[in-house]
C-alpha positions as CSV (number, residue, x, y, z in Angstrom):
1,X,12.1,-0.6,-27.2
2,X,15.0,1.2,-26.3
3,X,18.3,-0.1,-25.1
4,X,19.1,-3.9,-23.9
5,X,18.0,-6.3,-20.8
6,X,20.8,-6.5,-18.0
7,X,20.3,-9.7,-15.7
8,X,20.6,-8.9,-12.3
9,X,19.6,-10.1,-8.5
10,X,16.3,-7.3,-9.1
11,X,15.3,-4.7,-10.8
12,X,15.5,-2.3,-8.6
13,X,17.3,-1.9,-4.6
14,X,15.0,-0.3,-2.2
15,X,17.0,0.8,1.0
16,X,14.6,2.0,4.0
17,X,11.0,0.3,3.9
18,X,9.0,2.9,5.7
19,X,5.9,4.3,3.7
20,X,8.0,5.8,0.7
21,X,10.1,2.9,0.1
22,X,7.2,0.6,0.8
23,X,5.0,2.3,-1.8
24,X,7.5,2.6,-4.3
25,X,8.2,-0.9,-4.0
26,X,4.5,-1.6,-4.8
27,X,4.2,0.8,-7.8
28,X,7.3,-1.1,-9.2
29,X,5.9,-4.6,-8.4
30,X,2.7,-3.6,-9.7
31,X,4.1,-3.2,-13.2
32,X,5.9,-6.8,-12.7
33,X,9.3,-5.3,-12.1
34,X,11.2,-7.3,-9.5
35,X,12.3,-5.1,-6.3
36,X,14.4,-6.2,-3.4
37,X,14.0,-4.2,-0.4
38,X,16.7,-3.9,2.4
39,X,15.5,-2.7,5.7
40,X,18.0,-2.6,8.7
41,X,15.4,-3.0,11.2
42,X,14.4,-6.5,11.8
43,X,10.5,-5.2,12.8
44,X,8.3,-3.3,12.2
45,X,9.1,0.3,13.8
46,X,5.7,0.2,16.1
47,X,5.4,4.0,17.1
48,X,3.8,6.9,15.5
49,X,5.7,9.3,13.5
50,X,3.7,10.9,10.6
51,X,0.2,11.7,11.0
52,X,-0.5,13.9,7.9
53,X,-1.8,12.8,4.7
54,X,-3.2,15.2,2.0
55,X,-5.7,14.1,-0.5
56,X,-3.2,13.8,-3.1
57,X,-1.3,11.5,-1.7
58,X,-4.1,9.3,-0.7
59,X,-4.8,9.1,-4.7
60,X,-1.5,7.5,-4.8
61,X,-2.0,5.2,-1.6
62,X,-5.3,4.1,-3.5
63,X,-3.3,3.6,-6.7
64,X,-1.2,1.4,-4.6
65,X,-4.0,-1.0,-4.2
66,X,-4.7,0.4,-0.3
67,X,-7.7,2.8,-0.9
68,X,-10.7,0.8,1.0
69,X,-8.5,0.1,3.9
70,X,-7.0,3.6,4.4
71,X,-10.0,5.2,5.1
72,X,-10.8,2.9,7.8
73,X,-7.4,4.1,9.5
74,X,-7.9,7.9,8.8
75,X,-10.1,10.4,9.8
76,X,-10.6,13.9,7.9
77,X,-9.0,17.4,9.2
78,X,-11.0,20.4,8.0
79,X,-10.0,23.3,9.9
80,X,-6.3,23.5,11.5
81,X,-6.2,26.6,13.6
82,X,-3.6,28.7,15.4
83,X,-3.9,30.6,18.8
84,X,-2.2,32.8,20.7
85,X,-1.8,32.7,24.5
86,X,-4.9,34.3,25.5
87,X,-7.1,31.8,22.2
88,X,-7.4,34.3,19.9
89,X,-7.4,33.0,16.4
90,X,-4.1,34.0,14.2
91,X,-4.7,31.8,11.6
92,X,-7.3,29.5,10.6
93,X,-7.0,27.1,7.7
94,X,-8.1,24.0,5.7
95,X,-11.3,23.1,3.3
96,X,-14.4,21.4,4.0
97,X,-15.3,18.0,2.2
98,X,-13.3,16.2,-0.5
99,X,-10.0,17.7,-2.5
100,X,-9.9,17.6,-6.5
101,X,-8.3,13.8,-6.0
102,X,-11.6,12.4,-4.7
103,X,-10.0,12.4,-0.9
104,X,-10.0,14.7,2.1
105,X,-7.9,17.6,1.5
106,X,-6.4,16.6,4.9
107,X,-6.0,12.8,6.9
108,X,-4.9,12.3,9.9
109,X,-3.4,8.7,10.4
110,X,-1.7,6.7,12.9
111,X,1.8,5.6,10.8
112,X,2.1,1.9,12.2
113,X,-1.5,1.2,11.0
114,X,-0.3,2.9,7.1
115,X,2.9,0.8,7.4
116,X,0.9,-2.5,7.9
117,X,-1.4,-1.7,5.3
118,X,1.2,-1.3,2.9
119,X,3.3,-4.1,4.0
120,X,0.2,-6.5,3.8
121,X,0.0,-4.9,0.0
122,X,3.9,-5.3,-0.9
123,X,2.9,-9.2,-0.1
124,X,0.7,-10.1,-2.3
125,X,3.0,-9.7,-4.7
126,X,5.1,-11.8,-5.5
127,X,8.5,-9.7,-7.0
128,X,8.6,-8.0,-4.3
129,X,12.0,-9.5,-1.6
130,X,11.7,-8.1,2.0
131,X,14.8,-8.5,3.4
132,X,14.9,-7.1,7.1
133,X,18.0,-6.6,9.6
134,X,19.9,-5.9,6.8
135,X,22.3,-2.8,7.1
136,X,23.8,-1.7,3.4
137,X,27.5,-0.6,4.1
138,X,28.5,-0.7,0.4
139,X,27.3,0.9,-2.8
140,X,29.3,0.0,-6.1
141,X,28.6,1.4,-9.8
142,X,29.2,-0.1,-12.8
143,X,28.1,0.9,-16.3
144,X,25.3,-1.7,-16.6
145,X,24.4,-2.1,-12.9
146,X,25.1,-1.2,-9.1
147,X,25.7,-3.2,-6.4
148,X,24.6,-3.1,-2.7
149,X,26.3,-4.7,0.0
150,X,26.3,-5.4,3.7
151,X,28.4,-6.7,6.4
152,X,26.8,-9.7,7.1
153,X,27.6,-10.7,3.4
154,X,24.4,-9.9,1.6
155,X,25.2,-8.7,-1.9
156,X,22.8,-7.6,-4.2
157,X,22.8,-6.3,-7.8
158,X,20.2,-4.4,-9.6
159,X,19.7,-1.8,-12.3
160,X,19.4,0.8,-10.0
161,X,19.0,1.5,-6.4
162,X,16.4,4.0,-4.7
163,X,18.1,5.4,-1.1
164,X,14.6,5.6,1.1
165,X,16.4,5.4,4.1
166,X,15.9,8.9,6.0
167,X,17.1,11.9,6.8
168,X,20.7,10.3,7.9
169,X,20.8,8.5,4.7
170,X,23.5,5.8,4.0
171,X,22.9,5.3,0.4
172,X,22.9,9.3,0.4
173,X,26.4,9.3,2.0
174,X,27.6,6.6,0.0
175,X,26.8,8.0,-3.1
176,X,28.5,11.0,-2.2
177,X,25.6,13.4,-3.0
178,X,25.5,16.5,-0.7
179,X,22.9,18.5,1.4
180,X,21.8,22.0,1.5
181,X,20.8,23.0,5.3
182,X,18.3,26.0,5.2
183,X,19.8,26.5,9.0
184,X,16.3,25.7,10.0
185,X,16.6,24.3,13.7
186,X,14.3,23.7,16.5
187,X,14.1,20.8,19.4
188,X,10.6,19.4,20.6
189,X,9.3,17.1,22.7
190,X,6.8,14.6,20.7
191,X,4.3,13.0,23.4
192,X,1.8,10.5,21.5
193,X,-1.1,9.5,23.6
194,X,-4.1,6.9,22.9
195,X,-7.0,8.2,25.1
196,X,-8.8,5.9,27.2
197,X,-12.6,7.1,25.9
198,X,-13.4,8.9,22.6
199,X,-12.9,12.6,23.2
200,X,-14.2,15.7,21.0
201,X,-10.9,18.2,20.2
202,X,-12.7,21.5,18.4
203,X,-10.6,22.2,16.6
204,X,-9.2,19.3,15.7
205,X,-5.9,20.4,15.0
206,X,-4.5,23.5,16.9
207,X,-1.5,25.4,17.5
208,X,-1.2,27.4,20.4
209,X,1.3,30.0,19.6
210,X,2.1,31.2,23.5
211,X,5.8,31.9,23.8
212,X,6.0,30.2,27.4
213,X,5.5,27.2,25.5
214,X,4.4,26.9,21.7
215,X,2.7,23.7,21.9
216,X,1.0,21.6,18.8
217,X,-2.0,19.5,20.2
218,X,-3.3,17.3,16.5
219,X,-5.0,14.3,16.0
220,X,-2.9,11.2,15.7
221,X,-5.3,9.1,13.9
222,X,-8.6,7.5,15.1
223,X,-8.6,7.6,18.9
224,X,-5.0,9.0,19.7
225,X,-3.6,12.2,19.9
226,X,-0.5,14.4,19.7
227,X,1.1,16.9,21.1
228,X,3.9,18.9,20.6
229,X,6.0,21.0,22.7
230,X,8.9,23.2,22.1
231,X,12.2,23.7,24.3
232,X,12.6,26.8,25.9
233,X,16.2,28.8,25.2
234,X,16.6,27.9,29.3
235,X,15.3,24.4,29.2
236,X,18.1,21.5,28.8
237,X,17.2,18.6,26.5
238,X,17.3,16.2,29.6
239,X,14.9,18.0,31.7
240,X,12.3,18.0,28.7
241,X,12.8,14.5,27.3
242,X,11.2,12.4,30.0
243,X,8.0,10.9,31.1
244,X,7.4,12.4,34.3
245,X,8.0,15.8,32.3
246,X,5.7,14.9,29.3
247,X,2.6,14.3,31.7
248,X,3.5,17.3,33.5
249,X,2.9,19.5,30.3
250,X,-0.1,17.1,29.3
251,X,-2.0,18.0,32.3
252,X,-3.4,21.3,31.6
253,X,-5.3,19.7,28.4
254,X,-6.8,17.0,31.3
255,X,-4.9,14.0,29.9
256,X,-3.4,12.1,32.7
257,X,-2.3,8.6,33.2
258,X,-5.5,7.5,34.8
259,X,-7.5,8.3,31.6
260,X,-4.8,8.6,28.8
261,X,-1.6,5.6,27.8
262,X,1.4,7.1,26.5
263,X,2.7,5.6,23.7
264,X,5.8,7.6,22.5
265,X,7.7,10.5,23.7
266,X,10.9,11.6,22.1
267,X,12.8,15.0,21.9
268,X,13.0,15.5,18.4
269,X,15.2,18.5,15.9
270,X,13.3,19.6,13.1
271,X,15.2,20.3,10.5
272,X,15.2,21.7,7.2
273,X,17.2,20.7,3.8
274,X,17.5,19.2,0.5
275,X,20.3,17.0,-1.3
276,X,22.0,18.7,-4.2
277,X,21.7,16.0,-5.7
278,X,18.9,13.3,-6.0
279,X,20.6,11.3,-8.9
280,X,23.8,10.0,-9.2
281,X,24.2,7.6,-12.5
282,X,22.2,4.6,-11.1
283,X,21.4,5.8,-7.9
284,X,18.7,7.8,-6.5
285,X,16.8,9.7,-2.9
286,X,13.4,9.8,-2.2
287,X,11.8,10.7,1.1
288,X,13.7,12.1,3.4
289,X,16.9,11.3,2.0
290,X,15.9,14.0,-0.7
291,X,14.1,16.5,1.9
292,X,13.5,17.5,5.4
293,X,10.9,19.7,6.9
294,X,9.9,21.3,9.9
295,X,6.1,19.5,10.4
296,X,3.8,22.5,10.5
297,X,2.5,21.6,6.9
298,X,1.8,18.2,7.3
299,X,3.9,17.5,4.3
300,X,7.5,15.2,5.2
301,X,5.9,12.2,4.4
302,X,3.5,13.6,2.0
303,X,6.9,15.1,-0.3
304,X,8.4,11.4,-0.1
305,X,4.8,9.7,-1.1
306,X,5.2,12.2,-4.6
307,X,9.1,11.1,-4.8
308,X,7.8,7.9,-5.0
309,X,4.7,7.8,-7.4
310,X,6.9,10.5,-9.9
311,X,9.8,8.2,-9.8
312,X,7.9,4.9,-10.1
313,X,6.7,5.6,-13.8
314,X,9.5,6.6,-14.9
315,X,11.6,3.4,-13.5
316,X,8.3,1.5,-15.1
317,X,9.5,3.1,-18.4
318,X,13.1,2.4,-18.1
319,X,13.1,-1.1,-16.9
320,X,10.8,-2.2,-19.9
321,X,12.8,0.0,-22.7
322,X,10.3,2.5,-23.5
323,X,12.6,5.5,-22.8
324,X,16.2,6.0,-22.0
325,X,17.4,6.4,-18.9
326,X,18.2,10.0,-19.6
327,X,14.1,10.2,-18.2
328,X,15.4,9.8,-14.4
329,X,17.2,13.1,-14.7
330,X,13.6,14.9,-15.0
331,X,13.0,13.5,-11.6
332,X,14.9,16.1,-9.8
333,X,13.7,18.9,-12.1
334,X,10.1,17.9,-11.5
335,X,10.2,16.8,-8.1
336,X,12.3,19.7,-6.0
337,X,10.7,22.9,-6.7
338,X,7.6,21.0,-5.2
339,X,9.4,19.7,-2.1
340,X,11.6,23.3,-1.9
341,X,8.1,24.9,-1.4
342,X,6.6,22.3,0.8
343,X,10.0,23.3,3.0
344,X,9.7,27.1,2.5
345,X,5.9,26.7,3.7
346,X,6.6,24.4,7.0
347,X,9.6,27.2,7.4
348,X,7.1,30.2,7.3
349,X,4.8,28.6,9.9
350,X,7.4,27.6,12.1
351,X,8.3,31.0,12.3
352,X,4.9,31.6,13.5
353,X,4.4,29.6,16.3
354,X,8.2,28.9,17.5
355,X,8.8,32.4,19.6
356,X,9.6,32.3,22.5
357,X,9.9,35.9,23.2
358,X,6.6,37.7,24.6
359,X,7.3,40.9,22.9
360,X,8.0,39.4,19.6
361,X,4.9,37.1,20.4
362,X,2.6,40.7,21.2
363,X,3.7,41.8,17.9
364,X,3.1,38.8,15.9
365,X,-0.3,38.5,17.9
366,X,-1.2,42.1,16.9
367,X,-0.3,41.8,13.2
368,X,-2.0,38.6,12.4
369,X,-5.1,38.2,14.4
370,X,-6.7,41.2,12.8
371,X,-6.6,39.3,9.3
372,X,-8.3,36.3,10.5
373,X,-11.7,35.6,9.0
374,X,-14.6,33.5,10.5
375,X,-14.2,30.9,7.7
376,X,-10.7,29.3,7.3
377,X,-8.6,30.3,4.5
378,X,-7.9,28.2,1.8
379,X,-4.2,26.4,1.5
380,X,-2.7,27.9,-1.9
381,X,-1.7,24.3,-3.6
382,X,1.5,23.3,-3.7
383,X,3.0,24.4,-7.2
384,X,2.4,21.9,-10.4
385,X,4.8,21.4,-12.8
386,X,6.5,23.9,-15.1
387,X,9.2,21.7,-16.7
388,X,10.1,18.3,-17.4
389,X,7.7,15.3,-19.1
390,X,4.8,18.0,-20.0
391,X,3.7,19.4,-23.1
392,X,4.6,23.1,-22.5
393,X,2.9,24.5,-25.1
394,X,-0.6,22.8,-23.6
395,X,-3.0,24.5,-21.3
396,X,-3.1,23.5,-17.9
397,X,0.1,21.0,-18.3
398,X,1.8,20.0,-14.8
399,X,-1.6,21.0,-12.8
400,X,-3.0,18.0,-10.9
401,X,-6.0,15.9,-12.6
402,X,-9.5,15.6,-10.9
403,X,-10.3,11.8,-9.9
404,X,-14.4,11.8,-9.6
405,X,-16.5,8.8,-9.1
406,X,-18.1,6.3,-12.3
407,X,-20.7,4.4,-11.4
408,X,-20.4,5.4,-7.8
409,X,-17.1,4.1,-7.8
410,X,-13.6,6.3,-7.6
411,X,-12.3,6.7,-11.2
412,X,-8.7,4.3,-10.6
413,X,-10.7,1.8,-9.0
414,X,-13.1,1.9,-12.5
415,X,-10.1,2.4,-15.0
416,X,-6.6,2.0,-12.9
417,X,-4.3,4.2,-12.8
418,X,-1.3,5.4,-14.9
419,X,-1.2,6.9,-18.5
420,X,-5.2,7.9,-19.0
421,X,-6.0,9.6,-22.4
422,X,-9.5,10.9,-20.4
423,X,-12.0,12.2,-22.7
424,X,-15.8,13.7,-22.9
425,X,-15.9,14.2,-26.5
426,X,-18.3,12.1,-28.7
427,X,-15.7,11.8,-31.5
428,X,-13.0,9.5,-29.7
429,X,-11.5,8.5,-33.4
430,X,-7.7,8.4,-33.1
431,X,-5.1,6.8,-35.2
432,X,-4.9,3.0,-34.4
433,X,-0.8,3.4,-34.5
434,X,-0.5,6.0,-32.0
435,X,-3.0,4.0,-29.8
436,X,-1.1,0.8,-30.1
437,X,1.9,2.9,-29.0
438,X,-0.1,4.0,-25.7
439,X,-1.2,0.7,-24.8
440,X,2.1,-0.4,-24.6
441,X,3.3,2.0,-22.1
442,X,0.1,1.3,-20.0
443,X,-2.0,4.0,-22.1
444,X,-6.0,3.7,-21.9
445,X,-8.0,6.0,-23.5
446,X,-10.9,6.4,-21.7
447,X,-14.5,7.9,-22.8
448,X,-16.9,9.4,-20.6
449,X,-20.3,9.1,-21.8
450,X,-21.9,10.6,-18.7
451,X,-19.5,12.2,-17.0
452,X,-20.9,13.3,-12.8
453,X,-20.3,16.1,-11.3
454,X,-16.2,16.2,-11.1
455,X,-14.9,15.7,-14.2
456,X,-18.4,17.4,-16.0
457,X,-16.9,20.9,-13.9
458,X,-13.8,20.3,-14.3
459,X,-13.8,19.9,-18.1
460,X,-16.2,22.4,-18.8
461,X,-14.0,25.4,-16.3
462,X,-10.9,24.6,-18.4
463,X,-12.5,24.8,-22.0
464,X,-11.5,21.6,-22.9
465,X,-12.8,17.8,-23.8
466,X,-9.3,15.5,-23.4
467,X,-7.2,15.6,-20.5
468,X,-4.1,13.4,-20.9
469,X,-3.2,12.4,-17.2
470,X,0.8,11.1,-16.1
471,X,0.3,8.0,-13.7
472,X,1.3,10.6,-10.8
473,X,-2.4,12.5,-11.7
474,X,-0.3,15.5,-13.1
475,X,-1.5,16.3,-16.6
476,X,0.4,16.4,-19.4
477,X,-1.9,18.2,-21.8
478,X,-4.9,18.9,-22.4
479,X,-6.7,18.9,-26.2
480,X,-10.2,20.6,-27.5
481,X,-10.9,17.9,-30.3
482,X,-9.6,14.2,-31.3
483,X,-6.7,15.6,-33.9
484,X,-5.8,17.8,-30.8
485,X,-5.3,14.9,-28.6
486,X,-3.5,12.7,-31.6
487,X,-1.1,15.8,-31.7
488,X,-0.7,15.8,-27.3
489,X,0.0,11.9,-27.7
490,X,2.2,12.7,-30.7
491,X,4.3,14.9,-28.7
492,X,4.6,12.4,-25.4
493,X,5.7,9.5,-27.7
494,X,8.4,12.0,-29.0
495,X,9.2,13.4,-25.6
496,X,9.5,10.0,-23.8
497,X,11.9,9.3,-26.4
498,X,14.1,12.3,-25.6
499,X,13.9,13.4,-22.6
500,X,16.8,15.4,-22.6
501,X,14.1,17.6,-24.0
502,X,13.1,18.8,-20.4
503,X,16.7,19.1,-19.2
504,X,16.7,23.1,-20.0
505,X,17.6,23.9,-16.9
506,X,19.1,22.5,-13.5
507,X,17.2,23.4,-10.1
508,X,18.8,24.8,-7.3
């Protein structure tokens, strides 16, 4: 065990319990930590706002004890296409059945329903604290603690404090930790609609990239819709942000208010940027505190989802004294070339579809539609890791692990997740010290006798028989025999101990 136990009001300070700081709170609690969670709403915030989820980060909403449920409130995306003007295809995307996490590679969710599933979750445990229509005004550092205050007189101390609290971040500002603007900037007019009687959109997700109005027309979850519509350079922010004008621009796609309710429609400015910083001493950003990005990807909420599960095992570690605190610097380091791409990708497809000029728009037309094929492209993956807790010298380290199904069930619901030693080797003989060890971080080692379909391909493509997988599903080495994968755990037991190892470089 490393270091001493400081008392405090909790653990840990959420601020902001939308999805990220709602999960994280749940990964925490799941490992008994206690969390207090400061939200300056005093409800639930009851209208859409992401409606993206990719199959990673539905393994990490299953991990968070939600798995059954979300699938009831999702429905998969195969193919998102772009258009110009005139419907010819400029790009056509997506993939066809379930991602390496055992998920759709694409979900599309209604936000509210996520939220309530998660909230339901963060109550049946019992170290979680909910505290709502509480606005934090105060952030103060010490060396064994931090403390969060508000002007109603709540005060509460913890270990360290998470800042989950959006793109105008508080606990950002208070912490004094800066923000790089890409100078990425764009106003639309989000309309969400639930439709009267179920409707067939083919695709299911399009852009239509027509410079007298780029439009985005996706599914908002099971029975709603959204759409998307950018201002034009001559178009004022008050004549585009009002009903009357949002039913105006739904009527071409024959949704009116005799067979369509509106539920939402707000001008919003994508944006993009990161924080310099993610960590200061005690305190830290997930979500969009850390990031924003335009929402052609899909990926805002996705990015804070993968904050969250990356940062939650490494609190886990922290808070019980298996590794120094020095392990929350890797979260940066591992977690913003990830989101940087993620922002560089929404970027590149924003500067797709948001032209307003028909020229420009004739050229882009001209140049892209001839390299469209009749089946949709694949998405290149976002990038794995190259640095931080992995074993660098191990093949496939930092790539995502495969979750396939034992016993017709999903893996994590079979084994749970966190720190799996996964193996398909008959010889599973390890040293009983180094096993000990792993248990007590939440290590299993886990033999597959009969391994299905997933992890029989999987192992067999990468020439290997042990896949040691991170509680995020990242792996951090792989082995080819048992004294291989005694020499993998070896060298996380030593790394987790110093892991001012991984600290080589800073990102930018």
């Amino acid at each position: 065990m490393i270091g001493t136990t400081h008392r405090s009001d909790a653990d840990v300070v959420i601020v902001g319990y939308g999805p990220v700081g709602n999960t994280l709170a749940i990964l925490l609690a799941q490992h008994g930590h206690r969390v207090v969670v400061l939200e300056r709403w005093p409800g639930p915030y009851p209208l859409p706002r992401a409606v993206h989820f990719d199959h990673e980060v539905a393994r990490i909403l299953q991990s968070a004890g939600i798995g059954p449920s979300l699938r009831q409130i999702s429905e998969p995306a195969d193919v998102y296409e772009w258009r110009n003007a005139a419907g010819t295809p400029l790009l056509r995307f997506g993939q066809r059945g379930d991602g390496p996490s055992g998920w759709p590679y694409a979900s599309m969710f209604n936000q509210p329903a996520l939220e309530t599933l998660l909230d339901a979750r963060a109550a049946q445990l019992p170290t979680i604290d909910v505290r709502r229509g509480v606005e934090v005004s105060g952030l103060t550092q010490t060396p064994d603690g931090v403390t969060v205050s508000a002007p109603d007189g709540t005060a509460v101390t913890a270990r360290f404090v998470v800042g989950c609290d959006g793109a105008n971040s508080t606990v950002r500002r208070l912490a004094g930790l800066g923000v790089h603007d890409l100078g990425f900037f764009f106003d639309w007019l989000i309309v969400d609609v639930v439709l009267d009687e179920p409707r067939v959109f083919d695709p299911l997700n399009l852009q239509v990239c027509d410079p007298a109005r780029p439009t985005t027309a996706v599914s908002g979850g099971p029975g709603r819709r959204r759409w998307e519509f950018m201002r034009l350079p001559d178009e004022t922010l008050e004549e585009l942000n009002n009903e009357e004008r949002a039913w105006e621009l739904l009527a071409p796609w024959d949704v009116h208010p005799g067979n369509a309710r509106l539920e939402r429609h707000a001008v919003y400015t994508f944006n993009a940027c990161y924080a310099e910083r993610w960590r200061h001493a005690r305190v830290m950003l997930a979500g969009d505190a850390a990031h924003q990005m335009p929402p052609f990807a899909g990926q805002g909420m996705c990015a804070g989802i993968r904050d969250a599960a990356n940062l939650a095992w490494k609190l886990d570690l922290v808070l019980s004294g298996h590794a120094p605190d020095a392990l929350l610097d890797t979260y940066q380091l591992e977690r913003l070339p990830n989101a940087r791409q993620a922002i560089e990708f929404s970027m590149q497809l924003g500067n797709v579809i948001c032209v307003p000029d028909p020229t420009a728009a004739a050229a882009r037309d001209e140049a892209m539609a001839a390299s469209v094929g009749t089946e949709p492209a694949i998405v290149p993956d976002l990038p794995g890791l190259d640095s931080g807790i992995v074993h660098a010298a191990s093949p496939h380290a930092g790539r995502l692990f495969v979750q396939g199904d034992i016993d017709r069930q999903p893996f994590d619901d079979v084994h749970g997740a966190g720190w799996r030693l996964i193996t398909i080797d008959p010889d599973t003989s390890l040293d009983d010290d180094l096993v000990a060890w792993f248990g007590s971080i939440g290590g299993r080692v886990v033999a597959i006798t009969e391994p299905g379909d997933v992890h029989r391909v999987w192992f067999a493509d990468h020439d290997t028989t042990w896949a040691l997988q991170r509680p995020d599903f990242h792996l951090y080495g792989t082995a080819t025999s048992s004294d291989g994968a005694a020499g993998v755990l070896t060298e996380l037991r030593h790394h987790l101990a110093h892991p001012d190892r991984a600290m080589q470089a800073t990102p930018t």
